[in-house]
MDAnalysis code that builds the backbone (N, CA, C; Angstrom):
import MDAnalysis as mda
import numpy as np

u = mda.Universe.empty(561, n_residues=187, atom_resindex=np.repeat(np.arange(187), 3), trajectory=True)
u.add_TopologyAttr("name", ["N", "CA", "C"] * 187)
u.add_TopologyAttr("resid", np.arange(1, 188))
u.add_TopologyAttr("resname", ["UNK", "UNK", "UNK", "UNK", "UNK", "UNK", "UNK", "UNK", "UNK", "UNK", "UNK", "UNK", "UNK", "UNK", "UNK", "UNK", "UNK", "UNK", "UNK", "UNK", "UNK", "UNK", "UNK", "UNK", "UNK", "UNK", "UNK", "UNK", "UNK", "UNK", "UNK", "UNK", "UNK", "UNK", "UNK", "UNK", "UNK", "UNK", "UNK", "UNK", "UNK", "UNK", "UNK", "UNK", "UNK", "UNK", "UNK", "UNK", "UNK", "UNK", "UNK", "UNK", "UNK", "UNK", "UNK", "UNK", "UNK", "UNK", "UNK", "UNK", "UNK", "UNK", "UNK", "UNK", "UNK", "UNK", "UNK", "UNK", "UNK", "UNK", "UNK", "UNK", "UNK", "UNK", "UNK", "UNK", "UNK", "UNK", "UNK", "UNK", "UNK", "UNK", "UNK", "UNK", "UNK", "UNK", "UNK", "UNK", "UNK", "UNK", "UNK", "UNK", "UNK", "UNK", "UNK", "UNK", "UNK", "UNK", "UNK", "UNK", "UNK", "UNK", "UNK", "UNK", "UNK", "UNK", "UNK", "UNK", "UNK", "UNK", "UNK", "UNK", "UNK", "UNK", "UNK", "UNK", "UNK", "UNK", "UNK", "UNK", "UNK", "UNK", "UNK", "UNK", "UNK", "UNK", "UNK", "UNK", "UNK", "UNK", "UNK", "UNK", "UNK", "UNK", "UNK", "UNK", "UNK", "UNK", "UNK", "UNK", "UNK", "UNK", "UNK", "UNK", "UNK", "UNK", "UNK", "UNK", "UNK", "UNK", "UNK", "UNK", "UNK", "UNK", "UNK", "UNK", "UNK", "UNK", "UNK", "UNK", "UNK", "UNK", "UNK", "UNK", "UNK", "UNK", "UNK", "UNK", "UNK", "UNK", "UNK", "UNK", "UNK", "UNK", "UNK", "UNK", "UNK", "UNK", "UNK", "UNK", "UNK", "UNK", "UNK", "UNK", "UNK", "UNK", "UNK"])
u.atoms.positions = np.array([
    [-40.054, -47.511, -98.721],
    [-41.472, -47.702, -98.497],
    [-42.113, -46.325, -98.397],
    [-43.031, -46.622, -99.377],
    [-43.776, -44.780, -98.931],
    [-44.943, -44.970, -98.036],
    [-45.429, -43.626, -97.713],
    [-45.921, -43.351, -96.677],
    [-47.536, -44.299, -96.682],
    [-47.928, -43.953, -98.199],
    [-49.396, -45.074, -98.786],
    [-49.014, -46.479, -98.422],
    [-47.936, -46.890, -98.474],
    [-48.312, -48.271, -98.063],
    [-47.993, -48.767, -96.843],
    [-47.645, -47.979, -95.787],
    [-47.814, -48.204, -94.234],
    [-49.654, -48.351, -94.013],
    [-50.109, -49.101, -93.312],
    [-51.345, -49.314, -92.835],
    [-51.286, -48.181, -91.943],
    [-52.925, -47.733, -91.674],
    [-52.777, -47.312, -90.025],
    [-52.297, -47.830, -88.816],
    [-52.947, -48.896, -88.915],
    [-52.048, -49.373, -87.975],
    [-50.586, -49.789, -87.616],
    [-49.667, -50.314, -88.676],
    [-48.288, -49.814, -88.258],
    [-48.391, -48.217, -87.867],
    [-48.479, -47.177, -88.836],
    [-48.334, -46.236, -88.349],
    [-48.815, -45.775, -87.144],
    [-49.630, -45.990, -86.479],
    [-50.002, -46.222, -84.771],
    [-49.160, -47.030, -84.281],
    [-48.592, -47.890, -84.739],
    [-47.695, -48.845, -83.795],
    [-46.131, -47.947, -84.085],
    [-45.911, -47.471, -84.770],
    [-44.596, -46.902, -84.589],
    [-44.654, -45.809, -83.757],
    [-45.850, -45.029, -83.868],
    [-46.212, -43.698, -83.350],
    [-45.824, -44.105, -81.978],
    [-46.275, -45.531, -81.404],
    [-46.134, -45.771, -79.910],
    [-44.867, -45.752, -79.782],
    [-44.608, -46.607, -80.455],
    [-43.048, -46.956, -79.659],
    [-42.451, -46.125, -79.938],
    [-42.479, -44.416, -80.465],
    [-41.686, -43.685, -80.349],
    [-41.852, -42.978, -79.069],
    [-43.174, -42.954, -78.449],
    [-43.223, -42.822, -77.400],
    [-42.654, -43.406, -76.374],
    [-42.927, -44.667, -76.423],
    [-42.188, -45.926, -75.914],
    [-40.599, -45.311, -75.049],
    [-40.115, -45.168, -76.320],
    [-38.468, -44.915, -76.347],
    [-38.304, -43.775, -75.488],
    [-39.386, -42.626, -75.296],
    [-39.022, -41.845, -74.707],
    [-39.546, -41.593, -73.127],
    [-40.259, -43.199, -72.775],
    [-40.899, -43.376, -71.722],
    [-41.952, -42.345, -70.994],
    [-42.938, -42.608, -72.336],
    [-44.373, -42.203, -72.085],
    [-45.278, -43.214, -72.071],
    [-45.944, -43.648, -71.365],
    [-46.910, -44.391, -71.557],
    [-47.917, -44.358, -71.299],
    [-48.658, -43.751, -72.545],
    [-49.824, -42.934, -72.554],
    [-50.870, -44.384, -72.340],
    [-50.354, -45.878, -72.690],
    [-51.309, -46.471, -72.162],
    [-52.202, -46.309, -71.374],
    [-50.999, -46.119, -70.382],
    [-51.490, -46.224, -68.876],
    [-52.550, -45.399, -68.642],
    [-52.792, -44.191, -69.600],
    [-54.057, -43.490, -69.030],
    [-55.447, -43.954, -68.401],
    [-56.215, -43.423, -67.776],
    [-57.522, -44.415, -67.496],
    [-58.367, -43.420, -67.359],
    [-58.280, -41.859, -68.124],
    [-59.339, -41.100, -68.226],
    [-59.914, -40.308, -66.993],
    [-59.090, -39.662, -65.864],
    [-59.421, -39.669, -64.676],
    [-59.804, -38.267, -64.927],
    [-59.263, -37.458, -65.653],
    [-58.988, -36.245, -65.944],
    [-58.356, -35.203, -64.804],
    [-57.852, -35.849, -64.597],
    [-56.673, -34.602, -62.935],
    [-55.697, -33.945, -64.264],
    [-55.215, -34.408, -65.111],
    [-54.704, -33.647, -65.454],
    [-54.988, -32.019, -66.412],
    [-55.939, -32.111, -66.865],
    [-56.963, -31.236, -67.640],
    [-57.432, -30.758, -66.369],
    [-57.993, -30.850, -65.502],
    [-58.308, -30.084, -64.542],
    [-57.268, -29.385, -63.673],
    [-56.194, -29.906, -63.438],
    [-55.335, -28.747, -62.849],
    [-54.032, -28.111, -63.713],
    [-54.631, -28.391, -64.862],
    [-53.148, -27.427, -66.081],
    [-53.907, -26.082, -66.498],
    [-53.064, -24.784, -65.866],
    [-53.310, -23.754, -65.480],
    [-53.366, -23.110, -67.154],
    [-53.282, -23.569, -68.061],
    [-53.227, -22.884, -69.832],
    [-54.124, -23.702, -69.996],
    [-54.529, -24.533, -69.551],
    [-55.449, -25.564, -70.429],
    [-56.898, -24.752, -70.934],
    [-57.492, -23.993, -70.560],
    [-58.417, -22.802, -71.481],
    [-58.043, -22.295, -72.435],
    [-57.123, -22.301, -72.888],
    [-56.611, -21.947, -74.098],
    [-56.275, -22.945, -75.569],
    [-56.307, -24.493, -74.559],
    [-55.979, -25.125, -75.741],
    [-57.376, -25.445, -76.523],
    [-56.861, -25.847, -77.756],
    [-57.989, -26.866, -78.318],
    [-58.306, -27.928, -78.219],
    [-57.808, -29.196, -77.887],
    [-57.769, -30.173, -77.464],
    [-57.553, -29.795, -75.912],
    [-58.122, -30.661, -74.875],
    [-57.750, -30.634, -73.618],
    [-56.576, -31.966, -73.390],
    [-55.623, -31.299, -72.052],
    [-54.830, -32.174, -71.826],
    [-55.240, -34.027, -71.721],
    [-56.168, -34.383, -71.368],
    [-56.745, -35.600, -71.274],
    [-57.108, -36.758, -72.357],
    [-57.996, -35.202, -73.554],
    [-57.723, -35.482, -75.035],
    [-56.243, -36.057, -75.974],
    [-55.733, -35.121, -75.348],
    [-54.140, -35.556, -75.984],
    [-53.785, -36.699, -75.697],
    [-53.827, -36.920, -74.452],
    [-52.940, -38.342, -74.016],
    [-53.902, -39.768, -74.967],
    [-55.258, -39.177, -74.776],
    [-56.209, -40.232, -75.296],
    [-55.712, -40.434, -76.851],
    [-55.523, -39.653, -77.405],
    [-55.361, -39.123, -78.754],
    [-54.223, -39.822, -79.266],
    [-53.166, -39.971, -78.311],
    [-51.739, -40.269, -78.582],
    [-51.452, -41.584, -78.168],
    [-53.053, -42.165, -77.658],
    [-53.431, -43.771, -76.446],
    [-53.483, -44.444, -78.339],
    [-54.064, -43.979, -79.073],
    [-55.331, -44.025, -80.517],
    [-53.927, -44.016, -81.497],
    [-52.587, -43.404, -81.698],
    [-51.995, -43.366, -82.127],
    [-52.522, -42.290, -83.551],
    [-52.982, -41.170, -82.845],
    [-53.572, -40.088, -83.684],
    [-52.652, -38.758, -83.986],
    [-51.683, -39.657, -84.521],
    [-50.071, -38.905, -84.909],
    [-50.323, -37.113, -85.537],
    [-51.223, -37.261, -86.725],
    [-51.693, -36.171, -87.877],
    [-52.395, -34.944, -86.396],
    [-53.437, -36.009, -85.768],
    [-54.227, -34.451, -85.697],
    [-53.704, -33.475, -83.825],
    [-52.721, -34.721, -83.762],
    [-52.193, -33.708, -82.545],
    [-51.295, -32.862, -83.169],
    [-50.235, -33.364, -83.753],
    [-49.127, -32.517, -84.563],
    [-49.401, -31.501, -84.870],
    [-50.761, -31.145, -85.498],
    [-51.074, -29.947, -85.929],
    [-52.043, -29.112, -85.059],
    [-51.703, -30.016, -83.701],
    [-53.273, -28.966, -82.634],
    [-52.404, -27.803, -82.473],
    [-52.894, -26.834, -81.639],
    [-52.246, -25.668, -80.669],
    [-51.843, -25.942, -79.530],
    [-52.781, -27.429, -78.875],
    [-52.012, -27.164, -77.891],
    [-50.605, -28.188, -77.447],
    [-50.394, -28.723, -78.521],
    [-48.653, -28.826, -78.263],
    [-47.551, -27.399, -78.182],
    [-48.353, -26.585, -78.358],
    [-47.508, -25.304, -78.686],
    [-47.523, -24.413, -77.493],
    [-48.627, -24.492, -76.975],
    [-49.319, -23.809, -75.705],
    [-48.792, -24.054, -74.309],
    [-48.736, -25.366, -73.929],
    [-48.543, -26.399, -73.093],
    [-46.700, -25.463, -72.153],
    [-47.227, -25.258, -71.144],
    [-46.536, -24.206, -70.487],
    [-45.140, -24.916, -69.765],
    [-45.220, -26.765, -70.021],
    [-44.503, -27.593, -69.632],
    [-44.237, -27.807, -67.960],
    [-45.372, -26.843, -67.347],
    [-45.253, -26.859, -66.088],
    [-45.185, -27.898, -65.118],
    [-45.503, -29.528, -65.829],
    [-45.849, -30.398, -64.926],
    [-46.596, -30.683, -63.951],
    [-47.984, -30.023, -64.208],
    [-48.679, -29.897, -62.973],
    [-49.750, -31.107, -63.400],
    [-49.678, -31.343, -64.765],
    [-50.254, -31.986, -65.537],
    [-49.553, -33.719, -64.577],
    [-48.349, -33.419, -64.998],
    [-47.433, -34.839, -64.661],
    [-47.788, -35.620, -63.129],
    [-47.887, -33.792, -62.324],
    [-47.561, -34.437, -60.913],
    [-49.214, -34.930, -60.610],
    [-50.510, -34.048, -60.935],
    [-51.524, -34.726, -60.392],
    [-51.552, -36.597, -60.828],
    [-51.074, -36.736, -62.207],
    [-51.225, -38.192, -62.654],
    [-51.076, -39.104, -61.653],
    [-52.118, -39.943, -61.289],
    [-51.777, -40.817, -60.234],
    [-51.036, -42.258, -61.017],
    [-51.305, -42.139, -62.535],
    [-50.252, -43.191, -63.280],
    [-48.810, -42.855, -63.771],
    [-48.625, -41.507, -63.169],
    [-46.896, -40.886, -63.255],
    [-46.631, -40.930, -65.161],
    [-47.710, -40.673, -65.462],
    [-47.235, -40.410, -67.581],
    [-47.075, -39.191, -67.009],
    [-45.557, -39.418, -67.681],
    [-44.802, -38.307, -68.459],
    [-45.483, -36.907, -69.593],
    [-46.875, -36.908, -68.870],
    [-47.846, -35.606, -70.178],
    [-47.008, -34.393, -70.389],
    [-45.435, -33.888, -69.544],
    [-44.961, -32.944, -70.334],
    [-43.691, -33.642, -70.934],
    [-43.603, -34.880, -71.282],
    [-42.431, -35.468, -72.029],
    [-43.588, -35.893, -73.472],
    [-44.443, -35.789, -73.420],
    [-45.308, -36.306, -74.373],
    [-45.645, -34.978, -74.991],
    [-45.683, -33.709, -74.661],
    [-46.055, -32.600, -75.582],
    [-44.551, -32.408, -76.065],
    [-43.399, -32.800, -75.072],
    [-41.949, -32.637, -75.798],
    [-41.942, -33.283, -77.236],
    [-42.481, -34.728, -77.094],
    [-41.863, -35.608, -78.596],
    [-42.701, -34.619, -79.813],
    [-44.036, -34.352, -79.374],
    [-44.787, -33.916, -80.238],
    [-44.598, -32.620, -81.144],
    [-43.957, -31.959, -80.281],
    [-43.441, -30.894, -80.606],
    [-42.756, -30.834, -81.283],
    [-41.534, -31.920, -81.141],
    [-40.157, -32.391, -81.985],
    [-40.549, -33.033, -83.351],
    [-41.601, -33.853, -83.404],
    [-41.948, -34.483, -84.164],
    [-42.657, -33.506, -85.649],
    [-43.354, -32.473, -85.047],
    [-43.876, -31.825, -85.414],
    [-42.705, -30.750, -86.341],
    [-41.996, -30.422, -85.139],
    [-40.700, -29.872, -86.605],
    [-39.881, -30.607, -87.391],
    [-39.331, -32.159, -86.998],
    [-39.173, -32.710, -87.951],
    [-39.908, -32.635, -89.400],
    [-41.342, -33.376, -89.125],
    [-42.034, -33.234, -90.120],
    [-42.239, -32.123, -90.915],
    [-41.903, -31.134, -90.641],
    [-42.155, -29.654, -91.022],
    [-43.719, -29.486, -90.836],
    [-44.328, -29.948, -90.347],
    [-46.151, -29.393, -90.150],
    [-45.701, -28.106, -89.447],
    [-46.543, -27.383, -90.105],
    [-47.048, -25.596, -89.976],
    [-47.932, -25.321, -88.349],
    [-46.549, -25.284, -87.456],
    [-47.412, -24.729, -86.734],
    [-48.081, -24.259, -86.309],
    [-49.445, -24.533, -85.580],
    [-50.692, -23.941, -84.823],
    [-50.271, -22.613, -84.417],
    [-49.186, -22.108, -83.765],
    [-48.497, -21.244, -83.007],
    [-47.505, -20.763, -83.665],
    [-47.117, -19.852, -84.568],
    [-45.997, -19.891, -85.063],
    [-44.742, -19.330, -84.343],
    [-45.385, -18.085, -83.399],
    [-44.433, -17.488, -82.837],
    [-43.877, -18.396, -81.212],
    [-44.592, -18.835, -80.967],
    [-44.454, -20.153, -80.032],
    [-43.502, -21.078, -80.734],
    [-43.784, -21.764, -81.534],
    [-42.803, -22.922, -82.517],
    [-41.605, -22.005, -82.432],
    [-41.729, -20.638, -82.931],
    [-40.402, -19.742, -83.477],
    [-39.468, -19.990, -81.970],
    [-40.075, -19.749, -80.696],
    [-39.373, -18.983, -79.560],
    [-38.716, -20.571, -79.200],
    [-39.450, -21.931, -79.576],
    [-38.876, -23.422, -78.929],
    [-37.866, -23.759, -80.026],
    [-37.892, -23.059, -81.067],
    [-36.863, -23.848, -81.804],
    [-35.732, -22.996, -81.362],
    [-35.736, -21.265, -81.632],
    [-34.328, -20.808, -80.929],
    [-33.995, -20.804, -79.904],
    [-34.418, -21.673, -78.471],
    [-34.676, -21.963, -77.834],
    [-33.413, -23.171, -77.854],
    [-33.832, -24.291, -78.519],
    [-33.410, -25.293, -78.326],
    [-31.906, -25.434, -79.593],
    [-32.190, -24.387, -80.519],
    [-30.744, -24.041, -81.013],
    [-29.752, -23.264, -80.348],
    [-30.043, -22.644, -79.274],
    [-29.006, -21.963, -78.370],
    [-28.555, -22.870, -77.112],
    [-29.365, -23.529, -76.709],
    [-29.095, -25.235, -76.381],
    [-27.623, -26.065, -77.170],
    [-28.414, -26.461, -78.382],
    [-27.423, -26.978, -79.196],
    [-26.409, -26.351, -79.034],
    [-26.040, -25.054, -79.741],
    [-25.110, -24.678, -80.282],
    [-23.948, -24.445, -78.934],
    [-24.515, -24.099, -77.709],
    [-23.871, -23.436, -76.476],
    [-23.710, -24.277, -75.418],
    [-24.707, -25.418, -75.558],
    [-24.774, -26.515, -74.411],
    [-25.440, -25.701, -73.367],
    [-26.180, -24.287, -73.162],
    [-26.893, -24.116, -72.338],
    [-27.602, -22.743, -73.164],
    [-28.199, -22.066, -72.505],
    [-29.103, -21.196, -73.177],
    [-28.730, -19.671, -73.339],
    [-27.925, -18.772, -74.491],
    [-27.727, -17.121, -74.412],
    [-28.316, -16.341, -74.771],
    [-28.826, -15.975, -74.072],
    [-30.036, -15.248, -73.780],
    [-29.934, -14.564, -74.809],
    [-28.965, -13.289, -75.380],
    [-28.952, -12.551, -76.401],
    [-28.629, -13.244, -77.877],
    [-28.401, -14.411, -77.867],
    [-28.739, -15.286, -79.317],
    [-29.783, -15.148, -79.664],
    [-30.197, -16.155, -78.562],
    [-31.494, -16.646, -78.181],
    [-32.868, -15.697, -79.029],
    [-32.448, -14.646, -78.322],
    [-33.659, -13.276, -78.536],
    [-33.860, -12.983, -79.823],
    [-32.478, -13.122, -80.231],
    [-31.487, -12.171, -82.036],
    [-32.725, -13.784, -83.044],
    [-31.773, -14.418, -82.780],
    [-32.699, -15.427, -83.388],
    [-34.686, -15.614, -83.664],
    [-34.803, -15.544, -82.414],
    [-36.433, -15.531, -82.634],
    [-37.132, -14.928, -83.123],
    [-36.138, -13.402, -82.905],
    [-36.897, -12.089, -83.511],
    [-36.578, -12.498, -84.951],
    [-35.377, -13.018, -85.465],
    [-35.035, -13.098, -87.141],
    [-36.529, -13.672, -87.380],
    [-36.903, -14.755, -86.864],
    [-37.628, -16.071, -87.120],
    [-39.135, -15.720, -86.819],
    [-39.501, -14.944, -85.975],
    [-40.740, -14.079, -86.116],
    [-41.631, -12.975, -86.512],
    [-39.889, -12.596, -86.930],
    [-40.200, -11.055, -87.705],
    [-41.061, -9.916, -86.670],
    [-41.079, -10.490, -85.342],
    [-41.449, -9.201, -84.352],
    [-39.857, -8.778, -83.928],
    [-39.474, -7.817, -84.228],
    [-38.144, -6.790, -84.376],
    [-38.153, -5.810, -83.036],
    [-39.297, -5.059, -82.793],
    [-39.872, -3.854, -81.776],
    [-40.231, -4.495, -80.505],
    [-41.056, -5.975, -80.752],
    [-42.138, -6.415, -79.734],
    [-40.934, -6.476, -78.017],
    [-41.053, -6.093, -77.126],
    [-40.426, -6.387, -75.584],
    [-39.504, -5.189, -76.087],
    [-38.741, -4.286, -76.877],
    [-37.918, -4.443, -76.348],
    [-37.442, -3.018, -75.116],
    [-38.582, -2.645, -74.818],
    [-38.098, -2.079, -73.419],
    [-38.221, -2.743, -72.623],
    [-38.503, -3.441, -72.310],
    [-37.951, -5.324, -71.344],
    [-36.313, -5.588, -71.444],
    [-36.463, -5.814, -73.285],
    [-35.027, -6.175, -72.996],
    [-33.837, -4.904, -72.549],
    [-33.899, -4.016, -73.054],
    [-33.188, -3.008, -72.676],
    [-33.086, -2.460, -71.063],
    [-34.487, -3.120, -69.919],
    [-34.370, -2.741, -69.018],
    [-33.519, -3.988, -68.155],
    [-33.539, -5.133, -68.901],
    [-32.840, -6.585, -68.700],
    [-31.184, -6.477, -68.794],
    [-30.877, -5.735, -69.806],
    [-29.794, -5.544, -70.334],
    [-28.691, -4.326, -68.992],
    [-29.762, -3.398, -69.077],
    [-29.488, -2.080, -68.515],
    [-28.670, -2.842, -66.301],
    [-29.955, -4.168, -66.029],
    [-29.567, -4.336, -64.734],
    [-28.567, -5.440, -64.935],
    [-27.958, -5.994, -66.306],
    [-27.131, -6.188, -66.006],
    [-27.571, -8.451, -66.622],
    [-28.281, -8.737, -66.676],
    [-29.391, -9.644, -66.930],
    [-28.694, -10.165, -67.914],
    [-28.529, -9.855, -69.197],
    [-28.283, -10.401, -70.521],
    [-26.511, -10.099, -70.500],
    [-25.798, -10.890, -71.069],
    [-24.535, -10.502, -71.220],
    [-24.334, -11.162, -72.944],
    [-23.951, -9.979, -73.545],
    [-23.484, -10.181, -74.921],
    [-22.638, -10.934, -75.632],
    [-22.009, -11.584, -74.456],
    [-20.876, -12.649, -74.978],
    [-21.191, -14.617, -74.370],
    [-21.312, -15.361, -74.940],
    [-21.901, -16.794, -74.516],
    [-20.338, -16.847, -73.561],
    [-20.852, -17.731, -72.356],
    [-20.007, -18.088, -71.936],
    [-19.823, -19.988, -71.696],
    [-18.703, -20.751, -72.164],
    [-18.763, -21.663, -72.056],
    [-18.794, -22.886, -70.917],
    [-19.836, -24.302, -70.745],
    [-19.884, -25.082, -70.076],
    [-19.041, -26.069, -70.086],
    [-18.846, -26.557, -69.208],
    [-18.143, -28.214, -68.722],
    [-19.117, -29.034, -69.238],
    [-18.888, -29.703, -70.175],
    [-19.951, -31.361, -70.733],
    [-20.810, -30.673, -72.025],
    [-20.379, -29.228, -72.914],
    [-20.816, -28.953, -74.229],
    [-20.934, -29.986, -75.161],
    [-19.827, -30.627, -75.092],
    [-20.292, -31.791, -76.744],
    [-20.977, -33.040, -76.006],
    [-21.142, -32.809, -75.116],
    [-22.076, -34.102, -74.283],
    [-23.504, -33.943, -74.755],
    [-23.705, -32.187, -74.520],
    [-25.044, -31.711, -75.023],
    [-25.419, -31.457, -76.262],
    [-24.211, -31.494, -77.069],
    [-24.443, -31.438, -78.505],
    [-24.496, -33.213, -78.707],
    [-24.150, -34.166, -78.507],
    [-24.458, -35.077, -78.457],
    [-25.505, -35.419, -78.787],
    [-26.483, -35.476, -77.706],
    [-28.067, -35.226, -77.631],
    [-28.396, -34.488, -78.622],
    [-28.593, -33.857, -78.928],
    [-29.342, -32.969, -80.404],
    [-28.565, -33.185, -81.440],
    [-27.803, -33.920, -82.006],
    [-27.317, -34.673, -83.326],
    [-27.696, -36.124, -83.436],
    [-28.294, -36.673, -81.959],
    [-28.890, -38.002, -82.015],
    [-27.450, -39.052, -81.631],
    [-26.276, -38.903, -81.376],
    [-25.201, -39.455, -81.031],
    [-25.244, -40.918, -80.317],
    [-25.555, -42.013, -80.666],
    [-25.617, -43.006, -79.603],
    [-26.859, -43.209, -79.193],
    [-27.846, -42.477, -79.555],
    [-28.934, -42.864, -79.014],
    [-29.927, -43.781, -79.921],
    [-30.897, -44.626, -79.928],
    [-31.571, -45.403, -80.876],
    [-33.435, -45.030, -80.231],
    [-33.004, -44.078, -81.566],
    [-35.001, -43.311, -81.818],
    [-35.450, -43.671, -82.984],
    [-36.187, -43.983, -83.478],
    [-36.625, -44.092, -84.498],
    [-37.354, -42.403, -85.300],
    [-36.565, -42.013, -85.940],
    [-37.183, -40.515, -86.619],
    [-38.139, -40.876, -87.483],
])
């Protein structure tokens, strides 16, 4: 089935229940706006946090995917905790985000997109996060080479970064999760 002959509305109805699955329920919103008012980046986005949830209530898949502020969104939860309906608003910039690199849409943010994907490939690959992958990677992927690095060298110097990954208890548990293993999402 191609993409022309989904209606909008299935495509809003799948959009939900992918939410669904990941227990967001942006239903529940009721427009109070606590959360846009106490998310400390929210001046920066283009859409406000309140917008989004509404946006994602509408099953308005296209024009969040490509906002900034899925990219922005500092994941702090401050968003989550004012909600007096307990939505998940930083599990909801998570799917979007994901969704968003699936699809390959051109991130709003590129160097943001760059830092969550090696981010979440040093995740994968390590079952927790090495810092000096981590870095090697983003810089490949952003092409900033120079940018921090007397940060990192002063990181390095106290001892902060260690050059060799060291391994966890429950790795292919966590590789699990990021190959999709057992779990039922609809991509």
């Amino acid at each position: 089935m191609n993409k022309l002959s989904i209606s909008p509305d299935e495509r809003n109805h799948k959009f939900l229940r992918k939410l669904q699955i990941r227990n967001v329920d942006v239903q529940a919103c009721y427009q109070c706006g606590r959360c846009s008012a106490g998310c400390p980046v929210g001046d920066y986005f283009d859409i406000s946090v309140m917008q989004a949830v509404r946006l994602a209530a509408y099953g308005q898949e296209e024009r969040l995917l490509s906002s900034e502020t899925i990219w922005l969104c500092a994941a702090c939860e401050t968003c989550a905790t004012r909600c007096p309906n307990n939505i998940d608003i930083t599990g909801l910039m998570d799917v979007l985000r994901e969704l968003a690199l699936r699809k390959g849409i051109e991130p709003a943010q590129p160097k943001i997109a760059s830092f969550h994907k090696s981010f979440l490939d040093s995740i994968g690959r390590w079952g927790r996060v090495w810092e000096v992958g981590m870095i090697a990677a983003y810089k490949a992927r952003s092409r900033d080479f120079l940018g921090d690095m007397g940060l990192g060298l002063k990181m390095f110097a106290k001892g902060k970064l260690k050059l060799i990954p060291y391994s966890i208890s429950g790795k292919s548990e966590v590789k699990d999760i990021f190959t999709g293993k057992g779990k039922e999402y609809d991509r």
